[in-house]
N, C-alpha and C positions, 0 to 999 in steps of 0.2 A: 504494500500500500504506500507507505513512505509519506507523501502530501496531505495534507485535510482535503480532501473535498471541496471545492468551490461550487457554490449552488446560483449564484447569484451576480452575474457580470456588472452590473449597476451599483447592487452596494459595494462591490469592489473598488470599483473607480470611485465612489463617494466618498468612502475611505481614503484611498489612494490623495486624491484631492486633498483632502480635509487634513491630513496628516505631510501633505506637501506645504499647502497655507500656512499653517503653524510653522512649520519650518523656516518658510520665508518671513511672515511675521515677526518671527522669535530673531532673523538672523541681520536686520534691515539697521544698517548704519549710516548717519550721514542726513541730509538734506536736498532736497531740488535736485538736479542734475547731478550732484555727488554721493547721491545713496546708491549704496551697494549692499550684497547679501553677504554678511562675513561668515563664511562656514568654519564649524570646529569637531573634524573629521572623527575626534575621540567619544565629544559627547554625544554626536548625532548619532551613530553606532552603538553607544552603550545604552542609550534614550531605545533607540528600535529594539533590540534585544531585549530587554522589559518589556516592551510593548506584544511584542513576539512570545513571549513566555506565559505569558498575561495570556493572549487569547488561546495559545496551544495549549495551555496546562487547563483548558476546559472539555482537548476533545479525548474522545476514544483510541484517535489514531495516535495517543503517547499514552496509552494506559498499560503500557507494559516494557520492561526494560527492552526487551527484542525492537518493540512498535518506537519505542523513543529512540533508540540508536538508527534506525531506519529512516524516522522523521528527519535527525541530522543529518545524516546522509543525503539524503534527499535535497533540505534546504542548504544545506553545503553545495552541491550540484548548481541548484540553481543560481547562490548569490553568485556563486562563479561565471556564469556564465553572461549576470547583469553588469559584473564589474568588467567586465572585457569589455563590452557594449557602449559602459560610460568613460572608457577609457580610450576606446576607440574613438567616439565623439569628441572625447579632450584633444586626442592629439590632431584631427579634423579640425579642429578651431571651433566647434558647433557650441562651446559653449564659454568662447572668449567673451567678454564686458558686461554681464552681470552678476559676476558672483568673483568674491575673494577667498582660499579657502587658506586657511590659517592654521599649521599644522603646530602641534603642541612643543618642538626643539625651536619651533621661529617665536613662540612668545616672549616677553619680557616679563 
């Protein structure tokens, strides 16, 4: 099995959405012309992984050590396969001049 189950293509994206907002929301620096979205790659990841736990730690498909190591598996697969994708786009340029990402050795 591996995945939960997706029932519902809409509230997905709603989600998707609504948990993007917040993100940019949370990450908006600056004023007029010079606001940008400063990302901070540590907390945004350990933020979703809560979030991730929080809704897995409700279904069936982790109700067993076998089903939960499977699960990982599984979402392991996939972030991999999403970080290629967004990395791919980085080095594309697709997502040059709105976002700053601020990784945690560059802070002061």
């Amino acid at each position: 099995m591996g995945m939960i189950p997706e029932v519902s293509e809409d509230y997905k994206r709603k989600v998707e959405e609504a948990m993007l907002d917040a993100l940019f929301r949370a990450s908006i620096v600056g004023e007029g012309e010079n606001r940008t979205a400063t990302f901070y790659p540590g907390e945004i990841v350990s933020a979703c992984l809560s979030i991730l736990a929080f809704a897995a730690g409700t279904s069936e498909a982790v109700s067993s050590p076998t089903k939960l190591r499977n699960f990982g598996d599984e979402c392991g697969k996939r972030i991999r396969s999403k970080i290629l994708e967004v990395q791919r786009r980085h080095a594309a340029g697709e997502m040059d001049g709105f976002m700053t990402v601020v990784r945690a050795k560059d802070r002061s």
